[in-house]
N, C-alpha and C positions, 0 to 999 in steps of 0.2 A: 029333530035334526039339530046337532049344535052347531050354535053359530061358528063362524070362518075365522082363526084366530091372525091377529094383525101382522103383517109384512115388516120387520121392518127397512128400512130407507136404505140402508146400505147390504144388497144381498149375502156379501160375506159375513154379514153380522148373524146368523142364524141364530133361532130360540134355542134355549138349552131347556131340562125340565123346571126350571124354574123361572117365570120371566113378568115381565110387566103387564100390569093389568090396564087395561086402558083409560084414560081418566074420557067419563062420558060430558064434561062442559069442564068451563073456565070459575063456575059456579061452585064447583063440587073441588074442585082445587083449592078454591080459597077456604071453603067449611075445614078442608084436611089440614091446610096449615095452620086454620083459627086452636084447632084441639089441642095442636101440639106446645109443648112448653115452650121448647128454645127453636127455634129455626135457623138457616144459616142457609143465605141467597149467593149462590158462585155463579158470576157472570162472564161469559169468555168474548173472545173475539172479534164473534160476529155480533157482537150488540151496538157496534156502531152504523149497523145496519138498517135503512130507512123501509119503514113500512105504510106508504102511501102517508107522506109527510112528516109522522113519526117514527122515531129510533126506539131499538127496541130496547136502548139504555132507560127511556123515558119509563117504559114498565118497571124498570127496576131500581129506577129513582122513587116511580108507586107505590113498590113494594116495600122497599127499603121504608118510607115516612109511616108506614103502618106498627116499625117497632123492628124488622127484620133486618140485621145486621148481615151485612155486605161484604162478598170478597171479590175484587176486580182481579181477574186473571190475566194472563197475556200481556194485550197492551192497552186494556183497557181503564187505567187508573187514571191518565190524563183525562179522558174523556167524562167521567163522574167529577174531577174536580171543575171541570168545565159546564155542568151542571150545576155546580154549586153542592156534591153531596160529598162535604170532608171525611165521611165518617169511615168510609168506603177504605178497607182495607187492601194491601198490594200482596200478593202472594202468588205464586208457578202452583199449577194446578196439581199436580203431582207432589209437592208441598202440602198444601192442604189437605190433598189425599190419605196420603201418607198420617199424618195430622188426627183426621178425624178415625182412621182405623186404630190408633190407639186411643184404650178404654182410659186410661192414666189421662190425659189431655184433659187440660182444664175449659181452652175453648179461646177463644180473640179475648175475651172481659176476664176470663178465670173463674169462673161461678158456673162451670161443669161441663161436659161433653154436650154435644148439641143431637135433638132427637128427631130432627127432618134437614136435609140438605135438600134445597132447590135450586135446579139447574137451569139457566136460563142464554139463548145466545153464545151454544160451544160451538167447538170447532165437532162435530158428528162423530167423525173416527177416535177422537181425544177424549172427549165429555164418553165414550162407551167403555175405556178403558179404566176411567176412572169411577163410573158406577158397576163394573165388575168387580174393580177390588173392595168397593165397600159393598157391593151384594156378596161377597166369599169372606170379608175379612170384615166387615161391620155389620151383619144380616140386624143386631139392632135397630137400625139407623133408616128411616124410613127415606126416598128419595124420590125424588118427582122432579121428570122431564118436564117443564116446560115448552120447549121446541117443537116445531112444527111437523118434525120425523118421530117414529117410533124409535123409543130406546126399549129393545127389550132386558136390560140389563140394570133398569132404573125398577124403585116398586113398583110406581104410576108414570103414565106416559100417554101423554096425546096418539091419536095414530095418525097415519100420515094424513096432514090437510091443506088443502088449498087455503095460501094467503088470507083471501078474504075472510077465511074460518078461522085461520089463525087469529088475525086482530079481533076478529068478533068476543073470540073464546080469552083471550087476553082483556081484553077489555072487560067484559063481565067477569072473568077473577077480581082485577084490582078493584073493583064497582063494589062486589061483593065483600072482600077485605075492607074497604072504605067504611063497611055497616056497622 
């Protein structure tokens, strides 16, 4: 019997024949981004969002000190400077999109396109539009939902979890990254 393939969050968002595989921990995310060369962390919205005391800016302040260069989208660039993390680029998400779909793009430093884009704290409807263009117009480019909804439009994706799964699986990423 094959397993039940994942829902995702927003029902108009149906699978197409190509869709996200589901990332099984927070473990197995960090091994995926350890592999890859360049990464590139786009952070949207809702990352000023508290998750039982912690923001989930805080993960990706995590992420960011492990070597992963930061794009704050929306309006979240005050709030990483309010962390203390300068490095943290400002950019409209459709920008960067746009951006990484061209193969010519040297990248935020210039020393080449980047080979994992990691999403983390979008807006659901928004962050889906923008890993449709780079699954049809960057299929290079590897990309993993972070968030707590299935993206089935991303390579990898959480499927949908309860909170408390979420920080858990969050937490052992950036644990795991830290190694």
């Amino acid at each position: 019997m094959a397993a039940k393939a994942p829902t995702p969050w927003q029902t108009a968002n149906f699978r197409g024949p190509k869709t996200a595989s589901v990332l099984i921990s927070g473990k197995v995310a960090a091994k995926m981004i350890k592999k890859k060369k360049r990464c590139l962390l786009l952070v949207g919205g809702n990352g000023t969002k508290e998750l039982n005391g912690k923001k989930i800016i805080n993960y990706a302040v995590e992420i960011a000190k492990t070597g992963v260069p930061v794009v704050a989208t929306a309006n979240m660039l005050k709030a990483f400077l309010e962390a203390k993390l300068d490095s943290a680029k400002d950019m409209l998400l459709a920008d960067i999109t746009n951006r990484l779909r061209d193969p010519e793009w040297k990248g935020l430093d210039g020393k080449g396109q980047y080979d994992c884009v990691i999403y983390l704290g979008g807006i659901y409807y928004i962050q889906s539009q923008s890993l449709s263009t780079l699954k049809h117009f960057a299929p290079d480019i590897l990309t993993i939902s972070l968030d707590r909804e299935y993206q089935p439009n991303a390579s990898f994706s959480f499927n949908n979890l309860k909170k408390a799964d979420w920080i858990k699986e969050l937490d052992d990423m950036v644990t795991e990254l830290k190694a």
